[in-house]
DRENRO-740650 format. One record per residue (C-alpha): residue in three letters; y, z, x. Coordinates in steps of 0.05 Angstrom, whole numbers, plus 5000, padded with zeros to 4 digits. Layout:
N
ALAYZX ...
END
This chain:
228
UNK757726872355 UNK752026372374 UNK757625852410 UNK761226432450 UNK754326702475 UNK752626022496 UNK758626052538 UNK757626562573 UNK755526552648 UNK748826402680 UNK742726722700 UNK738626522762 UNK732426452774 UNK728027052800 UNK721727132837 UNK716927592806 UNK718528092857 UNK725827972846 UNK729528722864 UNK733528342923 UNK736027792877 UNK737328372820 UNK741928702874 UNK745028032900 UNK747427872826 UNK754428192824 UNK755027832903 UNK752727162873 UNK758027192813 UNK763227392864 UNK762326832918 UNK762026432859 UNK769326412842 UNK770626172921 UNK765625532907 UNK768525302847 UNK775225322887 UNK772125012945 UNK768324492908 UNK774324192866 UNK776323592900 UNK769523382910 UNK767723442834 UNK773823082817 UNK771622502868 UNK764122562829 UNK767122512762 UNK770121882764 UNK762721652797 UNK756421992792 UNK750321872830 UNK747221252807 UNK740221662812 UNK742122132757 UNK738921792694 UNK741122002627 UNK736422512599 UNK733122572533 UNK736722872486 UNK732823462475 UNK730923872527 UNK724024042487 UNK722423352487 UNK722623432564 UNK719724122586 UNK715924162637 UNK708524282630 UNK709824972674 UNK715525382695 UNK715925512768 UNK720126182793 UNK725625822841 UNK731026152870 UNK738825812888 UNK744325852937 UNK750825682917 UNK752825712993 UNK747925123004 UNK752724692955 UNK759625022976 UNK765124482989 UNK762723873017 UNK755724193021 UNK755523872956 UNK753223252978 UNK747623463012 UNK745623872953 UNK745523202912 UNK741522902961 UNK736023372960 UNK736523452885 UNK735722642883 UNK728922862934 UNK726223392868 UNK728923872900 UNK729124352842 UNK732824922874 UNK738924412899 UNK739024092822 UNK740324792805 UNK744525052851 UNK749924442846 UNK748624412771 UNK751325112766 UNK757425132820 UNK759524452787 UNK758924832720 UNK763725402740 UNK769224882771 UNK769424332708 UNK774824502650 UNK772424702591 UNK767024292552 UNK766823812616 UNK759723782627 UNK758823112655 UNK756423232724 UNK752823912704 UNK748023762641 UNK744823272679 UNK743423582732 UNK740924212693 UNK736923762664 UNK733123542724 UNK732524152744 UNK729124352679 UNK724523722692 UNK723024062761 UNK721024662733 UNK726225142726 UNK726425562661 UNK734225712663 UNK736325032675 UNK732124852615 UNK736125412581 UNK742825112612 UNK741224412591 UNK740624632510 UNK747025072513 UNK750824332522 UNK748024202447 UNK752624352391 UNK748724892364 UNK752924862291 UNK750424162293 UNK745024252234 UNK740623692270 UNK740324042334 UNK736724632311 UNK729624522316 UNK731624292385 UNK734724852407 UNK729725352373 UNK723725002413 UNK728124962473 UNK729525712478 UNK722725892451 UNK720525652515 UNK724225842564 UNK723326582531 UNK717326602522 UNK713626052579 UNK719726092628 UNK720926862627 UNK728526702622 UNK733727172601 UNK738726682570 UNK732726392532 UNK730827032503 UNK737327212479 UNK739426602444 UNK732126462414 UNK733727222390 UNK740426982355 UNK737726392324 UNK731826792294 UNK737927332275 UNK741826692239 UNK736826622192 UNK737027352165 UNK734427962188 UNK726328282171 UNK722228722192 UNK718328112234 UNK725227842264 UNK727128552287 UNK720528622308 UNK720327942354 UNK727628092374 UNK725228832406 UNK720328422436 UNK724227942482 UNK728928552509 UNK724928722573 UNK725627952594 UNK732827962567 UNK734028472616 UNK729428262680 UNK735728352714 UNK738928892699 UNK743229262643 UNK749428972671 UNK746228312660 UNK750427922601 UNK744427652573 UNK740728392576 UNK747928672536 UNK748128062491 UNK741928282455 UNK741928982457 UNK749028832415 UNK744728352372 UNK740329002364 UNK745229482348 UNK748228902292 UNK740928952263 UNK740129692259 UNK745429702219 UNK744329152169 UNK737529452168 UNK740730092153 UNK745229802101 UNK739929552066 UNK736130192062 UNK741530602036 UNK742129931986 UNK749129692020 UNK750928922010 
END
């Protein structure tokens, strides 16, 4: 369950007073599926050779979180087409809304476990500040990989809980819920639902963990009535 949540799509970044981004989010998913068409060729002429500015990262995104989280919005209009470029070249200039917002258009166009182009540039983004990008960058890990788990636990620890981001919440909650449920678990899981769902109930991340929930309450109830 942990790999198909980490699939699933994005969540921007909000400003604390974030109602018009809340009601832009259905929009934003919708233009969305024009961009990746838009942006194809490009990303297939990127592929085969990235910007010589975009450095390997670390490994771990916890090794490289930023000391604060800054509230940054996106446009994926900015980076539609050949708009691209000039996204790059602002996300080369720390730009950390323009890492962001081509990270996650070139995200939505690649095939399948293609993440060349993207992680990276999530991964500045993180650097920049930006709690979902941080979030974005650790979903690349292979979370059955028994090695990346303390990585991925500080990772989304963070962005939950320092970052305010719902992705984070969520899949820090399903790591916690890997390890068996308690009373503490549910407890810290109940905890991290009014970030999960900043955005809204329609939200994916905000649905993800009230289904984690509902799993609990009834191993929880299964182990009252003394169920295996």
């Amino acid at each position: 369950m942990l790999r198909t949540l980490i699939a699933l799509t994005f969540v921007a970044a909000c400003q604390p007073s974030c109602k018009k981004d809340k009601d832009k989010f259905a929009e934003q998913s919708a233009e969305l599926e024009v961009y990746q068409r838009d942006v194809a060729p490009m990303r297939a002429a990127l592929s085969k050779t990235p910007p010589s500015w975009l450095d390997t990262a670390p490994a771990c995104p916890a090794e490289a979180l930023p000391a604060q989280f800054v509230e940054s919005g996106f446009s994926l209009g900015d980076c539609a087409g050949s708009k691209i470029n000039e996204c790059l070249e602002e996300c080369k200039q720390s730009i950390v809304a323009a890492c962001y917002s081509a990270a996650i258009v070139l995200q939505a166009e690649s095939p399948e476990g293609d993440r060349t182009l993207s992680t990276p540039l999530f991964a500045r983004a993180c650097q920049l500040g930006n709690a979902s990008a941080c979030t974005n960058w650790g979903s690349a890990l292979d979370a059955k990989n028994p090695e990346n788990q303390d990585c991925l636990l500080g990772t989304f620890q963070a962005t939950c809980e320092r970052g305010r981001d719902p992705w984070g919440c969520t899949m820090y909650s399903y790591m916690l819920a890997s390890e068996g449920y308690d009373d503490a678990t549910l407890s810290t899981i109940r905890s991290f639902e009014p970030t999960a769902c900043r955005y809204g109930e329609e939200d994916p991340a905000c649905q993800a963990i009230r289904d984690l929930l509902k799993e609990a309450s009834v191993a929880e109830t299964t182990f009252q009535d003394g169920g295996t």
